[in-house]
N, C-alpha and C positions, 0 to 999 in steps of 0.2 A: 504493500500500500504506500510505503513511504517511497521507494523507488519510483512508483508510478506518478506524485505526484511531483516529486525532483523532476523527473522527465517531463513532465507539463510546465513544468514552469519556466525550463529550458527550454521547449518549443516558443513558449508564448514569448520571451527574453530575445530569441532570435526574429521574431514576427517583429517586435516593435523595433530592433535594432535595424532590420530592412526595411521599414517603412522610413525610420529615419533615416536614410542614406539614402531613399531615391527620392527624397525631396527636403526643402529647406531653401536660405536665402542664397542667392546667386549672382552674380556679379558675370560683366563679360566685355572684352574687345570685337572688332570686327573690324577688317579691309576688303575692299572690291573695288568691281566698275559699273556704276552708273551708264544709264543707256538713255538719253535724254530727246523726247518726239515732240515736237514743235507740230502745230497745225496755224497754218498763218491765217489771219484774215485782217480786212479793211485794207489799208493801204501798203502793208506787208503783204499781201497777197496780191498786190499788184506787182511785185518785184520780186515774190518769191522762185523764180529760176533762179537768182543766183546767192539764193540762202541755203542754207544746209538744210540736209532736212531731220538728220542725226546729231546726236553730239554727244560724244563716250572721252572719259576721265577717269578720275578717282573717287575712292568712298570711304571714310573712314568712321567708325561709329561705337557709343558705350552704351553698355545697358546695365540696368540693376533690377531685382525683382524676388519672385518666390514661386516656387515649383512645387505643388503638393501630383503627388501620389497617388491614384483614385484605391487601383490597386495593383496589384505587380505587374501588368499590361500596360497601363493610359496613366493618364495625369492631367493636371492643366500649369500652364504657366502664366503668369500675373507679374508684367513686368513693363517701365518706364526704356525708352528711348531716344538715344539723339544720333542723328545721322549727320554730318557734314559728305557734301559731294562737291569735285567742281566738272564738268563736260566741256569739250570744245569741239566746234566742226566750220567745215570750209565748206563753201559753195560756190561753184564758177560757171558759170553764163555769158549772157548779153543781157540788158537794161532795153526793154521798149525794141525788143531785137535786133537794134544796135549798134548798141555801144558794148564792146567787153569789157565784163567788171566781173568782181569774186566778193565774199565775202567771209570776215571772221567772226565766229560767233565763241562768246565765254560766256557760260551758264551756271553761277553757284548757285547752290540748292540748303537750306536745312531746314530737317525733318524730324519736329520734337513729339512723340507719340507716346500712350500707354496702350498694353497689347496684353490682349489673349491667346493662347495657342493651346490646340490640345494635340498631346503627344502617345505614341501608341507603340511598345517598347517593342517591336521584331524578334528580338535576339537580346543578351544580355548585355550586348556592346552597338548594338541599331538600335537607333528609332528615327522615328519618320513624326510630321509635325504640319499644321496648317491652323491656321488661325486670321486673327483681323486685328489693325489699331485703329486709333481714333485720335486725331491730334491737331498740330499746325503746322503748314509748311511754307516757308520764305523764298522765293527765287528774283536774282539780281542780275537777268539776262543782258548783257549786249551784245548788238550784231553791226559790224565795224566795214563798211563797204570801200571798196575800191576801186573807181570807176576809171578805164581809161589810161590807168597809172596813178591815177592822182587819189588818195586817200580821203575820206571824206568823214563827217562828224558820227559820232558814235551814236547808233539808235537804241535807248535803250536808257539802263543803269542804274535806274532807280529802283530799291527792294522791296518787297510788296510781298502779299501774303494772304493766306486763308486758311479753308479744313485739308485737312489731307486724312482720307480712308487708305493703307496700303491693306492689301491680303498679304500674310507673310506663309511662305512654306519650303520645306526643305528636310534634311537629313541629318543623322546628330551620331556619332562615335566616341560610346563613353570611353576614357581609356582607362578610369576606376572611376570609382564612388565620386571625386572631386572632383577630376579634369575631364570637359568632354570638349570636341573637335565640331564645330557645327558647317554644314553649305548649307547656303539658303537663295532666297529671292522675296525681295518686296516689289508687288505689282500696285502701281496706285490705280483704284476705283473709283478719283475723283483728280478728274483733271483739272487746273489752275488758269484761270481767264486772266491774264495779263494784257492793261490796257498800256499803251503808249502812243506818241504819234510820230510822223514821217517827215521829215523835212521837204516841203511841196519841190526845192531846186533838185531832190533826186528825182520825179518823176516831170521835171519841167513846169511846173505848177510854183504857186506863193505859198505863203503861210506854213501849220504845218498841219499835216494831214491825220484824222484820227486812224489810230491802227491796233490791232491785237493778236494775241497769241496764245494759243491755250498748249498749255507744257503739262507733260509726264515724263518724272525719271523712276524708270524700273533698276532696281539695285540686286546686285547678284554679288554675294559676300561671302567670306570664307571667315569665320570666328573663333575664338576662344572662351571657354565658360568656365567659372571655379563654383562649384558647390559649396558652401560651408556647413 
């Protein structure tokens, strides 16, 4: 009788010591590339042949948060994020079909979110993960034209901002109890309407011309997590 219930108590002792160790507070780095989709319109859409129409860089990113355990399979993860990104791209053309011109584009991005994921363990060292945040995001595009040779004012530059919904999902390699290896990707679900306007002398016109852009940068990263 006494042995049997030493034995019980040692199962239960191990139950609650694995529950502890596949969740608790977490902490984490992240690096990638940003993939960043311009859709022009108003008076950028009149000149958009010689915009890019991509723009890939870097991503660097921290998070912190808590991972509970539902049970030895799933879990959920509850966790704050910040993403710095910056993208650049080239586009070359003719202006009004022409003139040949090209254009520079530099797009920083930040992305401050809190997120849900739920995680569903494969193996004792995979799991796999999808979730969703809910946050804000800032981008401080410019698109730098070159018409002819001649360099011309920068469109753009002011940083501006709104909601940002990204879906996040990807794959996780614990390598024990505390350090695990994550890929992933955040897809944003809400694109960013960014107004500006267009200098009427690029298109032959006065004044300046109202113009907009709605931006998505999709982030594909590769991380580090500590469990405590």
């Amino acid at each position: 009788m006494v042995k049997k219930s030493v034995l019980a108590l040692a199962l239960c002792g191990l139950s609650v010591a694995s529950a502890e160790q596949a969740g608790g507070l977490f902490v984490g780095v992240g690096a990638g590339v940003p993939i960043t989709t311009p859709s022009y319109g108003g008076a950028l859409k009149s000149i958009q042949d010689i915009l890019p129409n991509t723009g890939i860089g870097y991503n660097v990113s921290l998070m912190a948060g808590y991972r509970q355990a539902l049970n030895q399979d799933m879990g959920l993860r509850y966790y704050a994020e910040y993403n710095y990104s910056e993208s650049y791209g080239d586009g070359d053309g003719t202006l009004m079909g022409l003139m040949p011109a090209k254009t520079k584009a530099d797009i920083k991005q930040q992305l401050a979110t809190i997120n849900v994921d739920y995680y569903y363990q494969a193996t004792s060292a995979f799991s796999v993960y999808a979730g969703i945040g809910l946050g804000y995001q800032s981008f401080k595009p410019s698109w730098t034209p070159t018409i002819m040779g001649a360099e011309q004012n920068a469109i753009g530059g002011a940083q501006k901002g709104g909601l940002a919904v990204p879906l996040n999902i990807g794959a996780s390699f614990n390598v024990n109890a505390h350090n695990q290896i994550t890929l992933g990707a955040k897809i944003p679900l809400v694109a960013y309407d960014y107004k500006t306007s267009v200098p009427g002398a690029t298109l032959g016109q006065q004044g300046e011309l109202p113009a907009n852009v709605k931006l998505r940068t999709y982030i594909v990263q590769i991380g580090y997590n500590y469990t405590f």
